[in-house]
PDBQT receptor file of N, H, CA, C and O in Angstrom, charges set to zero:
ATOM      1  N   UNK A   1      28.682   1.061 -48.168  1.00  0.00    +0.000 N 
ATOM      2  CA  UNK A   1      28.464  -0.346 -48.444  1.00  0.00    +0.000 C 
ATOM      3  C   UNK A   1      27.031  -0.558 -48.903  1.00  0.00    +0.000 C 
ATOM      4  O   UNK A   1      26.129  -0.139 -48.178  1.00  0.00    +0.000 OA
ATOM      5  N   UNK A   2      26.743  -1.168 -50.038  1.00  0.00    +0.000 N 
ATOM      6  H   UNK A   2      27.476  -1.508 -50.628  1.00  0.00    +0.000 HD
ATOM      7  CA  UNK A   2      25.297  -1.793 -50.385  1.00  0.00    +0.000 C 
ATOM      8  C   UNK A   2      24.748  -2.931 -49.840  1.00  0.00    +0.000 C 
ATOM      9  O   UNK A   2      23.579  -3.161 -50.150  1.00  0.00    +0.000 OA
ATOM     10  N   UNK A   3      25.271  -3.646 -49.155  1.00  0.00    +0.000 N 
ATOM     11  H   UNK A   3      26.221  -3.460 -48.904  1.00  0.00    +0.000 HD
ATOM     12  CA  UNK A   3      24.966  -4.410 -48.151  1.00  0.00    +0.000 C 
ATOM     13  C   UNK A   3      25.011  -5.723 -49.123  1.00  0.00    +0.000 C 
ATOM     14  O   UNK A   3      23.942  -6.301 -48.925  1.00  0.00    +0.000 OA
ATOM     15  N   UNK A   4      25.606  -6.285 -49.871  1.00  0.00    +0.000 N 
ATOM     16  H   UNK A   4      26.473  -5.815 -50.032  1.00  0.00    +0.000 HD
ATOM     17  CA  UNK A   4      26.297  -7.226 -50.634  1.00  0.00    +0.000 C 
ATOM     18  C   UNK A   4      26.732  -8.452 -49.950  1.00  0.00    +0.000 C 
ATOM     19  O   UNK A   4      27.614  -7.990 -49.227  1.00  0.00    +0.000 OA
ATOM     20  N   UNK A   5      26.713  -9.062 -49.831  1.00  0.00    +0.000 N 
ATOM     21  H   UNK A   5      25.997  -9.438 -50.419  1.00  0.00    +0.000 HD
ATOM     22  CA  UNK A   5      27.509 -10.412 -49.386  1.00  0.00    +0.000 C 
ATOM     23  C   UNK A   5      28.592 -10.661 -50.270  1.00  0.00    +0.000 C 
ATOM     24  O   UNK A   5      28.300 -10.981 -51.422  1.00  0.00    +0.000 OA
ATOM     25  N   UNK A   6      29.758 -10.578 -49.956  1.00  0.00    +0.000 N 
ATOM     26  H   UNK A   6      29.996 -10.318 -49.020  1.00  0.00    +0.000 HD
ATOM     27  CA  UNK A   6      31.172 -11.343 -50.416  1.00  0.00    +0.000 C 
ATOM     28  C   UNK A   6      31.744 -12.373 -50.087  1.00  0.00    +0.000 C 
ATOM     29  O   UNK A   6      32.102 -12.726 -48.963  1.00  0.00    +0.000 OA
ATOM     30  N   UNK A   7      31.839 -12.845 -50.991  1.00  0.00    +0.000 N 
ATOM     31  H   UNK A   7      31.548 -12.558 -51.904  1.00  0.00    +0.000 HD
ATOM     32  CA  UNK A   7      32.303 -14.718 -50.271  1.00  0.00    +0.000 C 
ATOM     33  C   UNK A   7      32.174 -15.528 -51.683  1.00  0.00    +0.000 C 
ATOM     34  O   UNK A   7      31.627 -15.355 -52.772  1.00  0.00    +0.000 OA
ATOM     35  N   UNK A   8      33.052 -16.584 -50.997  1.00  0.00    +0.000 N 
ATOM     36  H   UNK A   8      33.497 -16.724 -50.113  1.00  0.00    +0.000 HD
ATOM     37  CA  UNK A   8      32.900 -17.588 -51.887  1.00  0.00    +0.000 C 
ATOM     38  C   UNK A   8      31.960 -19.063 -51.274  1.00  0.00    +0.000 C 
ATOM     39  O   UNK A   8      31.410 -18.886 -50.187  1.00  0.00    +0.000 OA
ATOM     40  N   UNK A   9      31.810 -20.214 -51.817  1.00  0.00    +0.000 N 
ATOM     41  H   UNK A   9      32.257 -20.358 -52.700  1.00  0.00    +0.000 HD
ATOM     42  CA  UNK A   9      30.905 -20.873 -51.548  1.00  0.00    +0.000 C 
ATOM     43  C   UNK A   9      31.367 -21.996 -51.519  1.00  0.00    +0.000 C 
ATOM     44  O   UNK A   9      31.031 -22.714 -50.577  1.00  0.00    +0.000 OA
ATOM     45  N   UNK A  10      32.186 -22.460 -52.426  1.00  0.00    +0.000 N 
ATOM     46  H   UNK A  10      32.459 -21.877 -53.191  1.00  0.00    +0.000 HD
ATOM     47  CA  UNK A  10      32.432 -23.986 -53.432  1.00  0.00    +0.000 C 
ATOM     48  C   UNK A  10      34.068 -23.579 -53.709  1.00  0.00    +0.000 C 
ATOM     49  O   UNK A  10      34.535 -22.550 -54.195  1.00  0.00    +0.000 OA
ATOM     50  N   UNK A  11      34.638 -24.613 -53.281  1.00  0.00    +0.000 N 
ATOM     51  H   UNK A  11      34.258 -25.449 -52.885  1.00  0.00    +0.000 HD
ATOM     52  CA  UNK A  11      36.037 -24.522 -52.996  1.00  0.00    +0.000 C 
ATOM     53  C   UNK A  11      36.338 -25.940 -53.617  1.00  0.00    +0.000 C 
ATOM     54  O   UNK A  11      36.050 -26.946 -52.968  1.00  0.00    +0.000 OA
ATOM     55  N   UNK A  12      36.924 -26.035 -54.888  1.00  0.00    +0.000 N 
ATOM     56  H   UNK A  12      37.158 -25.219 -55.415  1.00  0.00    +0.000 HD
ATOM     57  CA  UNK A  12      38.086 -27.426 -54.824  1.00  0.00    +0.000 C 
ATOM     58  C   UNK A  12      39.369 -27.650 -55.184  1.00  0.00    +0.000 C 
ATOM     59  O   UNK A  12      39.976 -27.324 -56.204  1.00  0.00    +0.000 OA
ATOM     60  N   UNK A  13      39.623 -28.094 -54.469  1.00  0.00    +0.000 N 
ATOM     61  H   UNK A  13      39.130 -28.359 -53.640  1.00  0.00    +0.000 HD
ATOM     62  CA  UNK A  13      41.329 -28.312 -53.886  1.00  0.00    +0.000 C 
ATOM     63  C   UNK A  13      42.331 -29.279 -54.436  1.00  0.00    +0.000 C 
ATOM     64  O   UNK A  13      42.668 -30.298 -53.834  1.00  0.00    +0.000 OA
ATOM     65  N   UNK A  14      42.828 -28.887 -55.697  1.00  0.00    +0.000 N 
ATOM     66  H   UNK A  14      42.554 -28.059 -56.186  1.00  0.00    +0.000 HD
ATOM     67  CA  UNK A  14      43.841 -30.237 -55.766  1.00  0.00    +0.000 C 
ATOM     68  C   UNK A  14      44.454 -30.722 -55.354  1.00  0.00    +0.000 C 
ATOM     69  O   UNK A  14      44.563 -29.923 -54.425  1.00  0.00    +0.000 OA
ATOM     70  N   UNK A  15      45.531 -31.914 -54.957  1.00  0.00    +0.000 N 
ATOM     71  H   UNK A  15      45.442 -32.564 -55.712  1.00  0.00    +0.000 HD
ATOM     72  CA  UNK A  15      47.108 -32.044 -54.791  1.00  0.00    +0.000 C 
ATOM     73  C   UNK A  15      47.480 -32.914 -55.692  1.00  0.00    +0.000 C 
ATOM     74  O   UNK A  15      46.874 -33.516 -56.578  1.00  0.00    +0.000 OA
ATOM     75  N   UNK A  16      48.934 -32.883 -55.217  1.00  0.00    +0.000 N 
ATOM     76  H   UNK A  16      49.426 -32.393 -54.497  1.00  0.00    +0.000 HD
ATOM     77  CA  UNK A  16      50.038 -33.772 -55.929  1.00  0.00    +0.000 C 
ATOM     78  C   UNK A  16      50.735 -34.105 -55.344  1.00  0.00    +0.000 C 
ATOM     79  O   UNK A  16      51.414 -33.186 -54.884  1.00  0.00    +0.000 OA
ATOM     80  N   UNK A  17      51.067 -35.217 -54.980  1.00  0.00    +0.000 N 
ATOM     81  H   UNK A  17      50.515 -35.963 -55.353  1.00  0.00    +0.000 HD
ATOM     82  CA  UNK A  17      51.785 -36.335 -54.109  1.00  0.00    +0.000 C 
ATOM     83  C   UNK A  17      52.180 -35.829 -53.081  1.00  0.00    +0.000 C 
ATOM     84  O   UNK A  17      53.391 -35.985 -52.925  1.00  0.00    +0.000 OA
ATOM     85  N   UNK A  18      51.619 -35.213 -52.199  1.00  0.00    +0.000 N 
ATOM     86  H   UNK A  18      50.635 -35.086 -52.325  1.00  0.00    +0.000 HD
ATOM     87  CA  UNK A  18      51.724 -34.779 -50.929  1.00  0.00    +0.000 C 
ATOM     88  C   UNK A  18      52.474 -36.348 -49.980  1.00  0.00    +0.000 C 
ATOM     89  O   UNK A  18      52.275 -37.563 -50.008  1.00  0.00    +0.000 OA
ATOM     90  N   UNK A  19      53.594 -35.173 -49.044  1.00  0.00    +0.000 N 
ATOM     91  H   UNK A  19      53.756 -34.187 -49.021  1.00  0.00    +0.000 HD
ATOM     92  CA  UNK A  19      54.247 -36.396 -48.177  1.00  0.00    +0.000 C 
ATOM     93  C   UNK A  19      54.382 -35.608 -47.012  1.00  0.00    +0.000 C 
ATOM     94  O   UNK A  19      55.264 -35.904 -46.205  1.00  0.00    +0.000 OA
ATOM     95  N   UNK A  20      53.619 -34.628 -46.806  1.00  0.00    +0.000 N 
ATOM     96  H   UNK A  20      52.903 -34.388 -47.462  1.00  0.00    +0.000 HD
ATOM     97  CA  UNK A  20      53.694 -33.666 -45.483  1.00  0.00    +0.000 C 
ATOM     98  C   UNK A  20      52.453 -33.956 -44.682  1.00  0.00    +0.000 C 
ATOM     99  O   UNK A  20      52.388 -33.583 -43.510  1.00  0.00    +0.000 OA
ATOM    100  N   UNK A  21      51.497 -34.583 -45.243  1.00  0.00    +0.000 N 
ATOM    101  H   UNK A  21      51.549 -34.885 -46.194  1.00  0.00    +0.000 HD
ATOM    102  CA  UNK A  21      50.333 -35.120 -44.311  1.00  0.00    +0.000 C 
ATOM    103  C   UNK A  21      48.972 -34.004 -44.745  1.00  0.00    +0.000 C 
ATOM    104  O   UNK A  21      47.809 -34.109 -44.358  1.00  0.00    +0.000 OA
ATOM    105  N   UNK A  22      49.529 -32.979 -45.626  1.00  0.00    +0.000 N 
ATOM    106  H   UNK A  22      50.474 -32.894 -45.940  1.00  0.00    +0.000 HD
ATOM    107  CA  UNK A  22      48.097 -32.176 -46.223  1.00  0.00    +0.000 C 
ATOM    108  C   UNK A  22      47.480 -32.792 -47.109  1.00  0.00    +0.000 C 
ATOM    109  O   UNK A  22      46.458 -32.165 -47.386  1.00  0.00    +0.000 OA
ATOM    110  N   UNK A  23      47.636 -34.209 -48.019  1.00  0.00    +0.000 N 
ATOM    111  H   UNK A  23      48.466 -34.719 -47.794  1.00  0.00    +0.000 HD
ATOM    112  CA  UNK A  23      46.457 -34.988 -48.487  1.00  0.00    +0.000 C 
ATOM    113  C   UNK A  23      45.187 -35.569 -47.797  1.00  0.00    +0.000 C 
ATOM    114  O   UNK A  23      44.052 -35.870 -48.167  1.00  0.00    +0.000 OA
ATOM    115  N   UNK A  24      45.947 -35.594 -46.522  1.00  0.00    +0.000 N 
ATOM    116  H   UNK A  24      46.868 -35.349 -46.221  1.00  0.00    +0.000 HD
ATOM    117  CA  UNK A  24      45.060 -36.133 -45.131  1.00  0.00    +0.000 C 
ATOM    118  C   UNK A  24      44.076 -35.082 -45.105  1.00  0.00    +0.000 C 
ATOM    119  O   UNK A  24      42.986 -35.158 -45.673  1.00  0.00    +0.000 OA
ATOM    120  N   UNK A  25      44.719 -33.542 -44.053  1.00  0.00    +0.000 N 
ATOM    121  H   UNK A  25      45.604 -33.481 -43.593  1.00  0.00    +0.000 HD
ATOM    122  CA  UNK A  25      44.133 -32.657 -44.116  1.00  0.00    +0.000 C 
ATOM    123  C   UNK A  25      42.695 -32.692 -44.844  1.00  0.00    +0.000 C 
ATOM    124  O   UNK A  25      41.601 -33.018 -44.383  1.00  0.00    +0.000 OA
ATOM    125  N   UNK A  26      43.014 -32.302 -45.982  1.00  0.00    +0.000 N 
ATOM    126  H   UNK A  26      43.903 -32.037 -46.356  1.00  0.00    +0.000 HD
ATOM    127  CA  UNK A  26      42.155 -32.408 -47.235  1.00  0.00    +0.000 C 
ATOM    128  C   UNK A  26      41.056 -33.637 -47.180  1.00  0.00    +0.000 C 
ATOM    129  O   UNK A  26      39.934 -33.549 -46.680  1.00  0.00    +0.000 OA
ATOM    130  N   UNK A  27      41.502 -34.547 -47.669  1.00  0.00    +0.000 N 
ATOM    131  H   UNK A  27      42.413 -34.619 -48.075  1.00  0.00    +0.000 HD
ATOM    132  CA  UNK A  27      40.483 -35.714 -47.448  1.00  0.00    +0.000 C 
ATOM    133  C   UNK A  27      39.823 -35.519 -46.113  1.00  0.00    +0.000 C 
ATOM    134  O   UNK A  27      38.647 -35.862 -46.231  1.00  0.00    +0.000 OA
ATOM    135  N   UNK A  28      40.146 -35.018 -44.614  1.00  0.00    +0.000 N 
ATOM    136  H   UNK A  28      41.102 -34.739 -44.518  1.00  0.00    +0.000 HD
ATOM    137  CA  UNK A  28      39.362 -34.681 -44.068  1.00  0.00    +0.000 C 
ATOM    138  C   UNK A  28      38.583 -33.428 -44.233  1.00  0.00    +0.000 C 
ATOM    139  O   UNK A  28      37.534 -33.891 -44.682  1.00  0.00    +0.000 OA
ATOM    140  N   UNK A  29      38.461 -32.522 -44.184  1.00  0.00    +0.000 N 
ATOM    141  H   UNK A  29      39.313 -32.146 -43.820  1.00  0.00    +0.000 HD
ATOM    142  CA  UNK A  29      38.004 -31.507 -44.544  1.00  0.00    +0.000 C 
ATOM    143  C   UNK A  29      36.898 -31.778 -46.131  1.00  0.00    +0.000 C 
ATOM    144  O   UNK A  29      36.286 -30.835 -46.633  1.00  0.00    +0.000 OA
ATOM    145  N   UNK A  30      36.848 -32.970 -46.608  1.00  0.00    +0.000 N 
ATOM    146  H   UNK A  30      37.345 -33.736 -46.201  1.00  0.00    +0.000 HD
ATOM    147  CA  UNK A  30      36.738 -33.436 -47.974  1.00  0.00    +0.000 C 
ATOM    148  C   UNK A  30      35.160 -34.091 -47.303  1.00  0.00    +0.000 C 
ATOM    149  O   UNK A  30      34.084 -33.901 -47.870  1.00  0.00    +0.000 OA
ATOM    150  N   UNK A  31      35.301 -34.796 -46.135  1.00  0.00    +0.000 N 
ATOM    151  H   UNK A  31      36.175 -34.950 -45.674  1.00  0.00    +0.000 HD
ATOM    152  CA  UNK A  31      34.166 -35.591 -45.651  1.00  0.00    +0.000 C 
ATOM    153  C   UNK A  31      33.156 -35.245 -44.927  1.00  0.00    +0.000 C 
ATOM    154  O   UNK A  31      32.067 -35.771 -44.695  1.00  0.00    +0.000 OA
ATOM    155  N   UNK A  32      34.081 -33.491 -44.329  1.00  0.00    +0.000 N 
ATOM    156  H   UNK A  32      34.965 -33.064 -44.517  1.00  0.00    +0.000 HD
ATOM    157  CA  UNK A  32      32.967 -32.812 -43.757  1.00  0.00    +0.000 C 
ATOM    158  C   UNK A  32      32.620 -31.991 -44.690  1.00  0.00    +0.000 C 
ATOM    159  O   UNK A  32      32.107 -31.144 -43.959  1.00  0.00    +0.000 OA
ATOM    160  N   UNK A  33      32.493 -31.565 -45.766  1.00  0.00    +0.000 N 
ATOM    161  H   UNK A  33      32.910 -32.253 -46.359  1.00  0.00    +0.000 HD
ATOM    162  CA  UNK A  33      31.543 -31.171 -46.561  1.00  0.00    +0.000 C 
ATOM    163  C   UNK A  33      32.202 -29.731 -47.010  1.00  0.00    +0.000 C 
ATOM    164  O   UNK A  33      31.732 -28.917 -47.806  1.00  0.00    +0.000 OA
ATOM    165  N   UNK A  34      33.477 -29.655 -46.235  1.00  0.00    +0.000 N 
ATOM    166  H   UNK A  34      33.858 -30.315 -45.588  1.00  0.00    +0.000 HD
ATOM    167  CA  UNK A  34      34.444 -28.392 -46.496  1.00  0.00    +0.000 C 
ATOM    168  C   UNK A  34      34.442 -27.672 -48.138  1.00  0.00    +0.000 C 
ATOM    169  O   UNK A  34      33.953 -26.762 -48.808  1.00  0.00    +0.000 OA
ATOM    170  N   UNK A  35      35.605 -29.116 -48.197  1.00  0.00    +0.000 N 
ATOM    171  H   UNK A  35      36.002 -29.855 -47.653  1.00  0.00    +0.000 HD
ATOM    172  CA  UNK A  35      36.452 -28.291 -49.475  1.00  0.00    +0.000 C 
ATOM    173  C   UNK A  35      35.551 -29.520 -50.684  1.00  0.00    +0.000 C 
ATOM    174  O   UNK A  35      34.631 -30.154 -50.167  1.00  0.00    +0.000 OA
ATOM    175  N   UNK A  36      35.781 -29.731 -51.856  1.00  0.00    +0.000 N 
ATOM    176  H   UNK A  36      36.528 -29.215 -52.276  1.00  0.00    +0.000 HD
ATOM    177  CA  UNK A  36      36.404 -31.076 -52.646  1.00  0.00    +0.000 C 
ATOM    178  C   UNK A  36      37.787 -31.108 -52.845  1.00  0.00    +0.000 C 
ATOM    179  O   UNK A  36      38.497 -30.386 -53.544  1.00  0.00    +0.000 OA
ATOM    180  N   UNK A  37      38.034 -31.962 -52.196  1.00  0.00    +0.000 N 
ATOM    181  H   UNK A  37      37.457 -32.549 -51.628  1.00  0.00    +0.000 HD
ATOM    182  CA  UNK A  37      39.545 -32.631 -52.461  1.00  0.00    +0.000 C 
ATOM    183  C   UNK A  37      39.911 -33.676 -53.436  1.00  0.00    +0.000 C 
ATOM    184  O   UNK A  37      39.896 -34.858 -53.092  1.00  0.00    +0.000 OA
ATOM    185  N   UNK A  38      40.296 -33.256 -54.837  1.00  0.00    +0.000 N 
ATOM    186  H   UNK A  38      40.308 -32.295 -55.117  1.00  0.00    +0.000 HD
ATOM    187  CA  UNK A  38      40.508 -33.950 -55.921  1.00  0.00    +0.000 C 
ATOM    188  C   UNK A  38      42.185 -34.882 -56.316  1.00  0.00    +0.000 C 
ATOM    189  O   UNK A  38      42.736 -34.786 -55.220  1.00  0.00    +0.000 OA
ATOM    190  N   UNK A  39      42.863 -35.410 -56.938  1.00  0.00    +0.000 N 
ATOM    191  H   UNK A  39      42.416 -35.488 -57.829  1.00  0.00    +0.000 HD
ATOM    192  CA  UNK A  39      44.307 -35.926 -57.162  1.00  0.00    +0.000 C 
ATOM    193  C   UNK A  39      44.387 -35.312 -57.863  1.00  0.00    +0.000 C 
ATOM    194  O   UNK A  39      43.349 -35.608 -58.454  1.00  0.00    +0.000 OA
ATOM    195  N   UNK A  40      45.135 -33.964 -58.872  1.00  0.00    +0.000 N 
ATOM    196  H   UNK A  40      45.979 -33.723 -58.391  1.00  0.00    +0.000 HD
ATOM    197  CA  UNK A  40      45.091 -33.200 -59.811  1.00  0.00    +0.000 C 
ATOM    198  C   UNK A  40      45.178 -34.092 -61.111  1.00  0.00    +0.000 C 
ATOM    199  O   UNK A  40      45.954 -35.033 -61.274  1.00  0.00    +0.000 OA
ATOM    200  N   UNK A  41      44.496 -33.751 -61.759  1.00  0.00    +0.000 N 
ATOM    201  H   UNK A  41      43.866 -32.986 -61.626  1.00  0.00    +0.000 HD
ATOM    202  CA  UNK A  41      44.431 -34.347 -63.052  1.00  0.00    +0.000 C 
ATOM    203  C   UNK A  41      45.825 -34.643 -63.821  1.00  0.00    +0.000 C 
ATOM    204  O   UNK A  41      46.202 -35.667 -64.391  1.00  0.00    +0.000 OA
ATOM    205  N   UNK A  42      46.399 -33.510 -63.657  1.00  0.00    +0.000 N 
ATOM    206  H   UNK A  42      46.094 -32.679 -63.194  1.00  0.00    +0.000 HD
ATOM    207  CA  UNK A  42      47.772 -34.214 -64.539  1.00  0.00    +0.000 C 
ATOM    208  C   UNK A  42      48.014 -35.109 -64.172  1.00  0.00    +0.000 C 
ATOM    209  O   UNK A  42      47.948 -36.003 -65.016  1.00  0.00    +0.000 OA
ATOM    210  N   UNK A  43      48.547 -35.652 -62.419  1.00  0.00    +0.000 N 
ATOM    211  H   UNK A  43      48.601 -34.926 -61.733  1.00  0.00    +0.000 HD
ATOM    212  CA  UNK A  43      48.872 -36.427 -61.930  1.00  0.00    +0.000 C 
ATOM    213  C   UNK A  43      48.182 -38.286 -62.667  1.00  0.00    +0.000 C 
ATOM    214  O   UNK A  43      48.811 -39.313 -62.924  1.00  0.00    +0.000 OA
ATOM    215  N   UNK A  44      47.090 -38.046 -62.747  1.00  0.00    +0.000 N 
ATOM    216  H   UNK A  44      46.579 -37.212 -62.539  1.00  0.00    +0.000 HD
ATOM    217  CA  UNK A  44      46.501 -39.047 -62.983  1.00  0.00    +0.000 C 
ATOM    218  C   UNK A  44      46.949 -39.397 -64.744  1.00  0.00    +0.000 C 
ATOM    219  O   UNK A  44      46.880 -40.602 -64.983  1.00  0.00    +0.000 OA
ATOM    220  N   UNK A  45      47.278 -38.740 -65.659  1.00  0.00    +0.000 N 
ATOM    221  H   UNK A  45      47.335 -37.760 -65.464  1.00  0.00    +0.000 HD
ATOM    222  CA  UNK A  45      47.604 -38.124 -67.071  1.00  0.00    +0.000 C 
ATOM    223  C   UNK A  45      48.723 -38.219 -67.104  1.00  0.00    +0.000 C 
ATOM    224  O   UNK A  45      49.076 -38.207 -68.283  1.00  0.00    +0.000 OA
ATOM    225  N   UNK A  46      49.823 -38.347 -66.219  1.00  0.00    +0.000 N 
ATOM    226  H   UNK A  46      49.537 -38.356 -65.261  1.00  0.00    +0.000 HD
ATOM    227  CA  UNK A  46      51.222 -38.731 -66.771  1.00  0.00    +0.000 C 
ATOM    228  C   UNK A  46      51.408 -37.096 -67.118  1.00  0.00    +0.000 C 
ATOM    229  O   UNK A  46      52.125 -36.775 -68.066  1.00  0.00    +0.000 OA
ATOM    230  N   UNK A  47      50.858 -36.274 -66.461  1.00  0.00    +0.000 N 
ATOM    231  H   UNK A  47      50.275 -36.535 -65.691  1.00  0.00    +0.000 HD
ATOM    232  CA  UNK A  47      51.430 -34.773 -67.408  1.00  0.00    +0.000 C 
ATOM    233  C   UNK A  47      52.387 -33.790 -66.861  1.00  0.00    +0.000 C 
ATOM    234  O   UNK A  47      53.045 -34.276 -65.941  1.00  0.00    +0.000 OA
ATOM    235  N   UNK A  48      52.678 -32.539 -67.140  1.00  0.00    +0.000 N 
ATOM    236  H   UNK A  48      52.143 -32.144 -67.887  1.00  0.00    +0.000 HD
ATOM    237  CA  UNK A  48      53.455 -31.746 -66.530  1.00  0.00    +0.000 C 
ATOM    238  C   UNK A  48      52.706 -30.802 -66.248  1.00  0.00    +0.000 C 
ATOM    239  O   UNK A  48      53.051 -30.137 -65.271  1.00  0.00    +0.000 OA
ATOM    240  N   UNK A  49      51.633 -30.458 -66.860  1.00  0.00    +0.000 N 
ATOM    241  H   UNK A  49      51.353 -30.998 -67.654  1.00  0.00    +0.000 HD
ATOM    242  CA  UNK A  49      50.703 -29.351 -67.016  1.00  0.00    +0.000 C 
ATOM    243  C   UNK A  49      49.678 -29.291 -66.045  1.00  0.00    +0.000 C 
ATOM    244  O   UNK A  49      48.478 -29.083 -66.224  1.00  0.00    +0.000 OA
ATOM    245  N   UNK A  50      50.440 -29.548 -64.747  1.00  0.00    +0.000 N 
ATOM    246  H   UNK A  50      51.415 -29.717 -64.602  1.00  0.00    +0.000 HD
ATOM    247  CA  UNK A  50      49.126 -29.373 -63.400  1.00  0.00    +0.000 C 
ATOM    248  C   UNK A  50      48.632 -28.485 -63.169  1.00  0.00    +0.000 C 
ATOM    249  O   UNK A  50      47.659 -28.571 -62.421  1.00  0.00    +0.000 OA
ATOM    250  N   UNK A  51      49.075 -27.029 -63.737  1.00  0.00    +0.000 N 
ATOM    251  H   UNK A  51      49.866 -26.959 -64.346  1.00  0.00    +0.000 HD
ATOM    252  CA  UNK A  51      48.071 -25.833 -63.417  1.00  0.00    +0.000 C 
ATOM    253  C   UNK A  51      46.906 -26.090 -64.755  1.00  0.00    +0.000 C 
ATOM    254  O   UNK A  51      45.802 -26.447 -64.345  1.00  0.00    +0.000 OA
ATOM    255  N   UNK A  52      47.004 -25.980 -65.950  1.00  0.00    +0.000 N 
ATOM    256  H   UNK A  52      47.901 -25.690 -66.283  1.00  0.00    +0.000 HD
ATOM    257  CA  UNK A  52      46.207 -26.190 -67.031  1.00  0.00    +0.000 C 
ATOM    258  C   UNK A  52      45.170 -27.324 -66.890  1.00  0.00    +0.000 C 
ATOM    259  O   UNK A  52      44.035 -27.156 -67.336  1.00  0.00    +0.000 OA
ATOM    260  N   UNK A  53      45.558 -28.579 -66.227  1.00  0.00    +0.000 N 
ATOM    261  H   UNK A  53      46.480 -28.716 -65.864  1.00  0.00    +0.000 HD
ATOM    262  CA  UNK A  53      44.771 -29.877 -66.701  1.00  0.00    +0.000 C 
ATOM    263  C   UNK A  53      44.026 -29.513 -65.074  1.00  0.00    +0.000 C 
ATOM    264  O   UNK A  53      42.912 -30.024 -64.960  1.00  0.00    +0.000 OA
ATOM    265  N   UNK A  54      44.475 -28.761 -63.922  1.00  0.00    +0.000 N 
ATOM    266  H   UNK A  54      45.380 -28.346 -64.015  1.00  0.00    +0.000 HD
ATOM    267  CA  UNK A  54      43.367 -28.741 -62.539  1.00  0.00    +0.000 C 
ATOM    268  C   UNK A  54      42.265 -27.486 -63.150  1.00  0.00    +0.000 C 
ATOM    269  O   UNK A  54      41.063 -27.733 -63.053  1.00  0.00    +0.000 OA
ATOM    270  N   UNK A  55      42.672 -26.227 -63.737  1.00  0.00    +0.000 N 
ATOM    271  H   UNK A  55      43.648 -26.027 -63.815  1.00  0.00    +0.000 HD
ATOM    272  CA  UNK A  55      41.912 -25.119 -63.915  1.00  0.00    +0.000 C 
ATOM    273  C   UNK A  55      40.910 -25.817 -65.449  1.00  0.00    +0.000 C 
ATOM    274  O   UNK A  55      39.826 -25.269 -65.649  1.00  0.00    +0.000 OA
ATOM    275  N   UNK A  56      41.223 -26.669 -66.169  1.00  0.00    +0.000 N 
ATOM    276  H   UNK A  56      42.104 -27.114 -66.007  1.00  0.00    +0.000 HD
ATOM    277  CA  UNK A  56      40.422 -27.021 -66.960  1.00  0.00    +0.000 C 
ATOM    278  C   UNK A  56      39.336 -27.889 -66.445  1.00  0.00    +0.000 C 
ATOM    279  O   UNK A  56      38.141 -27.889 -66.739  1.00  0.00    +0.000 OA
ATOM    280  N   UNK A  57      40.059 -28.696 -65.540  1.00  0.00    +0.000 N 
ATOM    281  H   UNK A  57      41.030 -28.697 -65.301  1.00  0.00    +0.000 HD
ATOM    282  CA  UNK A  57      38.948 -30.214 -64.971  1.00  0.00    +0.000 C 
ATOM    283  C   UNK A  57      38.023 -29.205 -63.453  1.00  0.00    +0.000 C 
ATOM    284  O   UNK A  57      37.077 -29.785 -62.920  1.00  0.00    +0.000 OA
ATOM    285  N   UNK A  58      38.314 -28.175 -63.076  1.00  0.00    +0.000 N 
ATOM    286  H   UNK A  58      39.083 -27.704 -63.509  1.00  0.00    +0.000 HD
ATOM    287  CA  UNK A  58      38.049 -27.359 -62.337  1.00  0.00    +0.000 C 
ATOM    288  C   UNK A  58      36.438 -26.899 -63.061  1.00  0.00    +0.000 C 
ATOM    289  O   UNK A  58      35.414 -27.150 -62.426  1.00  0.00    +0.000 OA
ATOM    290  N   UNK A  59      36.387 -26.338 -64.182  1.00  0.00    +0.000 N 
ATOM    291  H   UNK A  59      37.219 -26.134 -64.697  1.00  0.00    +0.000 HD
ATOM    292  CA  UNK A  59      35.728 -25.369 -64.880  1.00  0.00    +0.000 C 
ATOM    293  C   UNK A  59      34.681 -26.310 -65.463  1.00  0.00    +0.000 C 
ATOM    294  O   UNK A  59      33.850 -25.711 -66.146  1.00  0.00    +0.000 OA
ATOM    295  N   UNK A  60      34.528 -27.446 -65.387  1.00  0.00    +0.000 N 
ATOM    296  H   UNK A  60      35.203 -27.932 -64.832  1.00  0.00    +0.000 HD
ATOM    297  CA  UNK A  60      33.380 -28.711 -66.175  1.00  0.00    +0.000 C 
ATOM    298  C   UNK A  60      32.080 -28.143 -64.900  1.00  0.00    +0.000 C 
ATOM    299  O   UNK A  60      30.961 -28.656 -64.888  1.00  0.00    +0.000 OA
TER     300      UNK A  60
């Protein structure tokens, strides 16, 4: 081992109309400084393309 640190740092989290109570989750975890918890962009876009329009609005 080179003595490296592995990890990640900056985590954000989409959903989509969550009805199981993990939008909650999220929004908590959102206030303690956890994750960012975003509404996925398609969602907001009328789209189908929720992996494309979160990994694009992800990458700004």
């Amino acid at each position: 081992m080179n003595g490296w640190p592995i990890g990640a740092a900056d985590f954000i989290v989409f959903s989509n109309d969550c009805f199981d109570g993990t939008d909650k989750i999220l929004d908590r975890l959102d206030a303690m400084g956890v994750v960012q918890h975003l509404p996925n962009p398609a969602t907001l876009m009328e789209s189908s393309q929720f992996y494309r329009k979160a990994l694009a609005y992800g990458a700004q």
